[in-house]
GULO-699505 format. One line per 4 residues: number of its first residue (from 1); their letters; for each residue x, y, z of N, C-alpha, C. Coordinates in pm, whole numbers, plus 50000, padded with zeros to 5 digits. Example, Ala and Ser with C-alpha at 12.3 -4.5 7.8 and 13.67 -1.06 7.14 Angstrom:
1) AS) 51319/49431/50780/51230/49550/50780/51320/49670/50780  51285/49775/50708/51367/49894/50714/51290/50003/50787
//
This chain:
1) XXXX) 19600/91257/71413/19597/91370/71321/19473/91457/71345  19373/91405/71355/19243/91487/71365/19215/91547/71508  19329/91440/71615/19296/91574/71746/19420/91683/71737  19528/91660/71681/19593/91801/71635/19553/91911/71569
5) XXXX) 19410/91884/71483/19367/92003/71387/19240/92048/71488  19185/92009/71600/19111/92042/71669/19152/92130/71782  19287/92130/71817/19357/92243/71927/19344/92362/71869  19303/92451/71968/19234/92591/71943/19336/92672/71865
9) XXXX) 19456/92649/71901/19562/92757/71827/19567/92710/71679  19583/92529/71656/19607/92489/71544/19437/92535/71449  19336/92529/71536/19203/92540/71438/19226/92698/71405  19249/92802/71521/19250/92967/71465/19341/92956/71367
13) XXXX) 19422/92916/71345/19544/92944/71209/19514/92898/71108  19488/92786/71080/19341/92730/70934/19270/92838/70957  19152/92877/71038/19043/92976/70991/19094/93089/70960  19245/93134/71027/19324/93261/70983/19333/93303/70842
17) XXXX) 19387/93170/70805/19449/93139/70689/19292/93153/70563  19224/93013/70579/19112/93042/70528/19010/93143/70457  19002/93266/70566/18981/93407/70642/19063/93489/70496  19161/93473/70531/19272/93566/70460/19243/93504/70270
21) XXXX) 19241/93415/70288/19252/93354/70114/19108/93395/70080  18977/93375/70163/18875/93401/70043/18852/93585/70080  18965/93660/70156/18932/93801/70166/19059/93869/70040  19127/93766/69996/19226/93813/69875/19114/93724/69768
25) XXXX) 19112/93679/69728/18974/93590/69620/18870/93660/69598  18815/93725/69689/18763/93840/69683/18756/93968/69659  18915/94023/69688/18990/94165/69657/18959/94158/69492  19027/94021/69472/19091/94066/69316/18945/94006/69233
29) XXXX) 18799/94007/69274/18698/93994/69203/18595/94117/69236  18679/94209/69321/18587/94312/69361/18632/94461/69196  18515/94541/69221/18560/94629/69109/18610/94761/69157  18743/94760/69071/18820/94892/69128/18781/95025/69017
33) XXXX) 18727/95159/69028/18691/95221/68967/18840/95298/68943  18848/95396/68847/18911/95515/68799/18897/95595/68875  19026/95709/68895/19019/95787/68940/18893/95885/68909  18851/95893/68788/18725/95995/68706/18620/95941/68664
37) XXXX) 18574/95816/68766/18506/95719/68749/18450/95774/68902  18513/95800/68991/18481/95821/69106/18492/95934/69170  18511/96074/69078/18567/96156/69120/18458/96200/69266  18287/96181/69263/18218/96279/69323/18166/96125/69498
41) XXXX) 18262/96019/69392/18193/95900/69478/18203/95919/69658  18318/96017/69690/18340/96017/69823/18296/96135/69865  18236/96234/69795/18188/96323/69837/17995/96352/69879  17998/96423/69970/17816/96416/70065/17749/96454/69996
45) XXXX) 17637/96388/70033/17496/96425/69920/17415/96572/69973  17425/96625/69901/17367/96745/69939/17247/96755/69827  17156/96709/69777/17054/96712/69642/17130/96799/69567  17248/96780/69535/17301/96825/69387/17370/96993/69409
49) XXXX) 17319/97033/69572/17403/97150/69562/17621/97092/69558  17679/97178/69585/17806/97229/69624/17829/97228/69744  17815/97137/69868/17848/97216/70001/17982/97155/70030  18037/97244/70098/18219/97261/70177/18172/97149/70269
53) XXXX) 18304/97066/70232/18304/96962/70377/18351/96986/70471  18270/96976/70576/18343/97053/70707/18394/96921/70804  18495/96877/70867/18508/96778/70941/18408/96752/71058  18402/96648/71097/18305/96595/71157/18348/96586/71320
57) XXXX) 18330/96644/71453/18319/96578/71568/18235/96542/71683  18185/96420/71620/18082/96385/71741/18124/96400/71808  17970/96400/71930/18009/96415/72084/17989/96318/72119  18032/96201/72162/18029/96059/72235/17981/96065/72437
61) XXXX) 17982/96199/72453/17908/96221/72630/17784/96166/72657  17713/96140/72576/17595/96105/72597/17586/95941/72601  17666/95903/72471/17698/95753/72420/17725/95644/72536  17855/95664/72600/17964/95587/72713/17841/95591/72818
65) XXXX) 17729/95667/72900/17707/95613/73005/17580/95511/72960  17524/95573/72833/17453/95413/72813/17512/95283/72758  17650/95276/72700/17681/95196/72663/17744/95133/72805  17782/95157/72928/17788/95112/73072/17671/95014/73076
69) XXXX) 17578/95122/73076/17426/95091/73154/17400/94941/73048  17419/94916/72937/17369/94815/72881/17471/94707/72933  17616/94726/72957/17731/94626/72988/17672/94581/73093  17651/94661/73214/17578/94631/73329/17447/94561/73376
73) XXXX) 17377/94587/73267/17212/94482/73275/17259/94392/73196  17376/94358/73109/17341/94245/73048/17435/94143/73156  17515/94197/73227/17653/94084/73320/17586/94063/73437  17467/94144/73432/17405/94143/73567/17286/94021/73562
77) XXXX) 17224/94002/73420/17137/93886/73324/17228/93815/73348  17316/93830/73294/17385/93658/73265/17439/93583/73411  17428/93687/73490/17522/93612/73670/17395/93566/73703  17265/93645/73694/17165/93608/73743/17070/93481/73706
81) XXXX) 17088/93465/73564/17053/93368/73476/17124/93235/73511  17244/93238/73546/17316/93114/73540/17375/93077/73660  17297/93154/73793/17340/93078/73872/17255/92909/73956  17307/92849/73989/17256/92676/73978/17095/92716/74102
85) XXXX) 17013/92602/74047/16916/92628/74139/16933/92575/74304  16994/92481/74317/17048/92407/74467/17198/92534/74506  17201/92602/74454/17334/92672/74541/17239/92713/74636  17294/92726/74763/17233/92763/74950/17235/92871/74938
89) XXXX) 17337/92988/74910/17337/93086/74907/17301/93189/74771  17237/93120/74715/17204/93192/74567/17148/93329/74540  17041/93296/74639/16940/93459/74655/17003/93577/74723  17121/93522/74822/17197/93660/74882/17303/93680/74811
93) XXXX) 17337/93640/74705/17454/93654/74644/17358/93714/74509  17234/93668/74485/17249/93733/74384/17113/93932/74445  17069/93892/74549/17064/94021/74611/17180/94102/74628  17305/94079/74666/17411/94160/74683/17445/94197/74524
97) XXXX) 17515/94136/74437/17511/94159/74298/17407/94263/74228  17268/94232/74278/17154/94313/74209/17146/94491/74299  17185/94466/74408/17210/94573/74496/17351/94660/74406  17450/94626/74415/17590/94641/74367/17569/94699/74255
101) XXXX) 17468/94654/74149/17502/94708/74033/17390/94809/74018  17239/94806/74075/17212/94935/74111/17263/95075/74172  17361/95044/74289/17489/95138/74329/17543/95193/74204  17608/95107/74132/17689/95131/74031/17580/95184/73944
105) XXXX) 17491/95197/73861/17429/95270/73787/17329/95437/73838  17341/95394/74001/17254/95560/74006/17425/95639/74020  17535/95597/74032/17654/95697/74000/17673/95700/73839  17625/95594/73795/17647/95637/73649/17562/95716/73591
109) XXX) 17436/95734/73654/17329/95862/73589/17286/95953/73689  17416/95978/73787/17360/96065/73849/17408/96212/73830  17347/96305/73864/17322/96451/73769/17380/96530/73867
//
């Protein structure tokens, strides 16, 4: 019985489940306001003026090539971090890798 509740599919469906019951246990102890309870609650703080909400569109161009650049130093840490100290070929594999992903980042910031 106890190595059936330890298989990964059978443990995600308990924590599913789990998950789901204390996020309804929670719904119905959370506080739901009035419509005229909340009329100004979703609206921007402006110090008390009136301003028109105008929709919002960030520009995310700037965002995506550092969020690369961080994917890239951190997969590039972790290959480098964990490869065994007796592998023969460790230092050219991880020179080629450290090479590779410098390639790959002067095209990602290059102007």
């Amino acid at each position: 019985m106890n190595e059936i509740i330890l298989l990964p599919p059978i443990a995600f469906m308990i924590i599913l489940a789990v998950s789901f019951l204390i996020s309804f246990g929670f719904s119905k102890l959370s506080f739901k306001g009035h419509d005229t309870d909340s009329k100004g609650k979703l609206a921007q703080y402006a110090c008390g003026e009136d301003v028109p909400s105008m929709p919002l569109k960030p520009d995310y161009s700037q965002f995506f090539p550092f969020a690369i650049f961080f994917t890239i130093m951190h997969v590039v840490t972790l290959i480098l971090t964990t490869l065994p100290e007796d592998f023969s070929s460790g230092y050219i594999l991880a020179a080629i890798y450290v090479s590779s992903a410098l390639v790959g980042l002067l095209i990602l910031f290059r102007r």
